[in-house]
C-alpha positions in Angstrom: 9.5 -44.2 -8.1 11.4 -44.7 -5.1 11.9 -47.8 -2.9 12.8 -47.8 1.4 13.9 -44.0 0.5 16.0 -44.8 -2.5 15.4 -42.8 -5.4 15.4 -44.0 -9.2 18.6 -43.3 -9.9 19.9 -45.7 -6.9 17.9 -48.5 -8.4 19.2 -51.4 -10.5 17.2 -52.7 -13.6 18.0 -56.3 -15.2 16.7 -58.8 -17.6 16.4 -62.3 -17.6 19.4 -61.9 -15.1 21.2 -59.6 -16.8 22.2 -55.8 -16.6 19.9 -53.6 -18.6 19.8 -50.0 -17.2 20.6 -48.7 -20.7 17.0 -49.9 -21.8 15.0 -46.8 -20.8 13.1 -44.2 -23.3 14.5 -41.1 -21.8 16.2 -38.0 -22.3 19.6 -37.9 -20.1 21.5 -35.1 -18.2 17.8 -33.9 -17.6 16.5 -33.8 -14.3 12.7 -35.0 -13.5 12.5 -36.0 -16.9 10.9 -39.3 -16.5 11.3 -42.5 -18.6 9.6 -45.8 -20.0 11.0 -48.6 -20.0 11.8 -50.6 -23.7 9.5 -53.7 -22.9 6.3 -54.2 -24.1 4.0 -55.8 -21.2 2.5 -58.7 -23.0 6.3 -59.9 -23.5 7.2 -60.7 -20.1 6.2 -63.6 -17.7 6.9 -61.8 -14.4 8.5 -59.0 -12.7 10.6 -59.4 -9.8 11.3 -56.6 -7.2 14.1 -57.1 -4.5 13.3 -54.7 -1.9 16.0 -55.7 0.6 19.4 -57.6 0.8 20.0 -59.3 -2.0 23.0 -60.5 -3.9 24.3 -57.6 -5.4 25.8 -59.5 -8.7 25.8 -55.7 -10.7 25.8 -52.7 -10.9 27.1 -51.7 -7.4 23.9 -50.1 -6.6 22.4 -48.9 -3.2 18.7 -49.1 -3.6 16.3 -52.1 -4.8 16.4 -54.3 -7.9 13.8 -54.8 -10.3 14.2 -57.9 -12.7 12.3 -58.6 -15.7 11.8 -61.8 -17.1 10.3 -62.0 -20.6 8.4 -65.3 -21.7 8.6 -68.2 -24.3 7.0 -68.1 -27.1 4.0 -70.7 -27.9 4.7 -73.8 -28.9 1.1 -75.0 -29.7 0.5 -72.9 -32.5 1.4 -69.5 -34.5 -0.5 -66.6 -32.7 -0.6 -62.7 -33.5 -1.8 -59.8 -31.1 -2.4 -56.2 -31.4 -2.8 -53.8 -28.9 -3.7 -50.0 -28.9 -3.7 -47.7 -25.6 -4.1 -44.1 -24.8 -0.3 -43.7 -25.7 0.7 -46.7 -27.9 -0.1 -49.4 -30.5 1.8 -52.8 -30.1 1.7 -56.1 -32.2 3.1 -59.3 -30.7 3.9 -62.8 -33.2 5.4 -65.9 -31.5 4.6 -69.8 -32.5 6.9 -72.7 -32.0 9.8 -73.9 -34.3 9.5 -76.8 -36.3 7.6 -80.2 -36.7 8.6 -81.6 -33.4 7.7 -77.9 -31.9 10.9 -78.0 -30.1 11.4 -74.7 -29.4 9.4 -71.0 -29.7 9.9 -67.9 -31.4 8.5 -64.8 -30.3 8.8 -60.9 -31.5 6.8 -57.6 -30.4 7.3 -53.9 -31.6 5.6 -51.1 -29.9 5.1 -47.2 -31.6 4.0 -44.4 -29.4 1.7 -42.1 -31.0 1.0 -39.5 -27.8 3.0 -37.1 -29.7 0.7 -36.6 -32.9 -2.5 -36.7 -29.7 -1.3 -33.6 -28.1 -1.2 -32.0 -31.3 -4.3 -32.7 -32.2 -5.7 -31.2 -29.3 -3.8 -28.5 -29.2 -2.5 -26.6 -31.9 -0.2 -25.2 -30.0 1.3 -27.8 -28.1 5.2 -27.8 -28.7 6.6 -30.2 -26.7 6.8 -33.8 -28.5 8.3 -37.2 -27.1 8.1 -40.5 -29.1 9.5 -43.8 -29.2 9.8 -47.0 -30.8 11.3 -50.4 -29.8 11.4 -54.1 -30.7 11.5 -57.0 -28.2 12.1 -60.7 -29.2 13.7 -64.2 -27.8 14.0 -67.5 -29.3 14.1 -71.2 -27.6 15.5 -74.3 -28.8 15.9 -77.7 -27.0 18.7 -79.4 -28.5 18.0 -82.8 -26.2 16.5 -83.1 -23.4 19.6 -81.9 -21.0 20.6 -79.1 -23.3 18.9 -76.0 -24.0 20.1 -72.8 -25.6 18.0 -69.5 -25.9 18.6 -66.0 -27.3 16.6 -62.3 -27.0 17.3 -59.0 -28.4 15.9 -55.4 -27.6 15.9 -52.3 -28.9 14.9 -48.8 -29.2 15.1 -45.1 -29.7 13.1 -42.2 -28.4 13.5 -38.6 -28.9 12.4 -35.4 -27.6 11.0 -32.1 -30.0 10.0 -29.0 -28.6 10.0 -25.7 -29.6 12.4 -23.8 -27.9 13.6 -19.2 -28.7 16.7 -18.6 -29.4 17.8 -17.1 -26.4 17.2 -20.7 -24.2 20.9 -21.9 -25.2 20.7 -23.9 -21.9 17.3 -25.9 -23.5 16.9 -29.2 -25.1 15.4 -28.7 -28.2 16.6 -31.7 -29.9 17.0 -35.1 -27.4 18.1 -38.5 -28.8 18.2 -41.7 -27.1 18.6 -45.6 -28.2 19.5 -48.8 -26.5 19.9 -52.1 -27.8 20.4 -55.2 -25.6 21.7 -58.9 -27.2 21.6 -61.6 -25.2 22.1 -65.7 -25.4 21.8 -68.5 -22.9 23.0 -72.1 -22.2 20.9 -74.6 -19.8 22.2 -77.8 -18.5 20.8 -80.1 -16.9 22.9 -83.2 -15.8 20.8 -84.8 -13.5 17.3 -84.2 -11.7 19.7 -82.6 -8.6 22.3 -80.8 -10.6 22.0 -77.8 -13.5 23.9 -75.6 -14.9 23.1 -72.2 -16.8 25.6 -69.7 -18.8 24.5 -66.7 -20.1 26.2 -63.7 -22.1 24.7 -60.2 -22.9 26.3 -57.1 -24.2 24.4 -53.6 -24.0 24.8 -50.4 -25.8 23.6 -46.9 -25.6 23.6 -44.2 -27.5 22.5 -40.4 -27.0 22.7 -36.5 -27.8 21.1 -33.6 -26.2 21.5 -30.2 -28.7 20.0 -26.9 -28.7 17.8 -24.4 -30.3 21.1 -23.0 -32.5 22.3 -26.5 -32.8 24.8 -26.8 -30.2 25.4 -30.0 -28.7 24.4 -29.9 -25.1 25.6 -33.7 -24.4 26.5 -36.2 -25.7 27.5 -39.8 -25.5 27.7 -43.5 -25.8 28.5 -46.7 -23.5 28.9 -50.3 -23.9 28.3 -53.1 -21.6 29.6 -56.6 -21.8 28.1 -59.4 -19.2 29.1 -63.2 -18.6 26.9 -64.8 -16.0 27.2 -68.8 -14.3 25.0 -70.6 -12.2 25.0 -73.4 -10.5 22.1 -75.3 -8.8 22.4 -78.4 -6.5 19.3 -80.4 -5.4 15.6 -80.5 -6.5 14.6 -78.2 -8.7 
């Protein structure tokens, strides 16, 4: 998608504050190819889209930002949820931690299955793309000024189509995986005054080869993230 005439690769994409344009199902150095992104719905407690100036804290990037924010877990009571779509199944687990239900856990993993449709409806479909990734984040109040949290994601997809022998420019083999680890510090000294820390560090890993086995491209990169806020007054 594209946003006031920027295309997708303009965009930046973060999590709970934090750079995460590594955590896409996709096949890279492919144009048009498309991509999901590694977060399971029923995770998140809102999306945020900033559509014009805005404080450009990564990234460097000329079109919109689009920020995920993935929720607590319960802290009534252990709950589990599963979820099937036309492309999908997903189970979600999340409940609170300990007696005094001071803090939550909470944990999803999605598999597509879209793959193994096509092939069932046609025999000779040769073009395959799956994926698989885990999402979780836990919560802990230490008192009632201090509060730490920490959330994880990963995933790998990969393409599989048939391809001759003569396309030695075609993907016929395309890996990609992404895993995100992230931790957070809130402090709150005062009804007026808070403070928040947070560290993440992102990795990627890919490889494109063809029908004789020749690697097309391939690749890695690392990102490492420290992130302070301050906030004065009501809040």
């Amino acid at each position: 998608f594209a946003v006031r005439g920027s295309p997708f690769s303009r965009m930046n994409f973060t999590i709970d504050g934090v750079p995460a344009s590594f955590l896409l199902h996709t096949v890279q150095h492919i144009e048009g190819g498309g991509s999901i992104a590694m977060l399971n719905g029923d995770i998140l407690d809102g999306i945020t889209l900033l559509n014009g100036s805005y404080p450009q804290r990564y990234g460097n990037r000329l079109g919109a930002e689009l920020d995920f924010q993935m929720r607590e877990g319960s802290r009534d009571r252990a709950q589990f949820r599963f979820g099937i779509s036309g492309t999908d199944a997903s189970a979600v687990a999340e409940g609170p931690i300990g007696g005094t239900k001071a803090g939550s856990w909470l944990f999803s993993a999605r598999k597509s299955y879209l793959e193994l449709l096509l092939k069932q409806i046609d025999d000779e479909n040769d073009f395959g793309f799956g994926f698989t990734d885990v999402q979780s984040k836990m919560v802990f109040d230490a008192s009632a000024r201090h509060r730490f949290d920490i959330g994880f994601v990963a995933g790998r997809s990969r393409l599989d189509q048939e391809t001759t022998p003569d396309d030695i420019n075609e993907v016929q083999d395309g890996r990609n995986s992404a895993e995100l680890l992230e931790a957070g510090w809130r402090f709150s000294a005062s009804r007026s005054f808070l403070v928040t820390q947070r560290l993440a560090f992102a990795a990627n890993q890919f490889s494109n080869t063809n029908p004789a086995g020749v690697d097309l491209a391939e690749g890695d990169g690392e990102d490492a993230t420290w992130r302070a806020d301050l906030v004065a007054g009501p809040y």
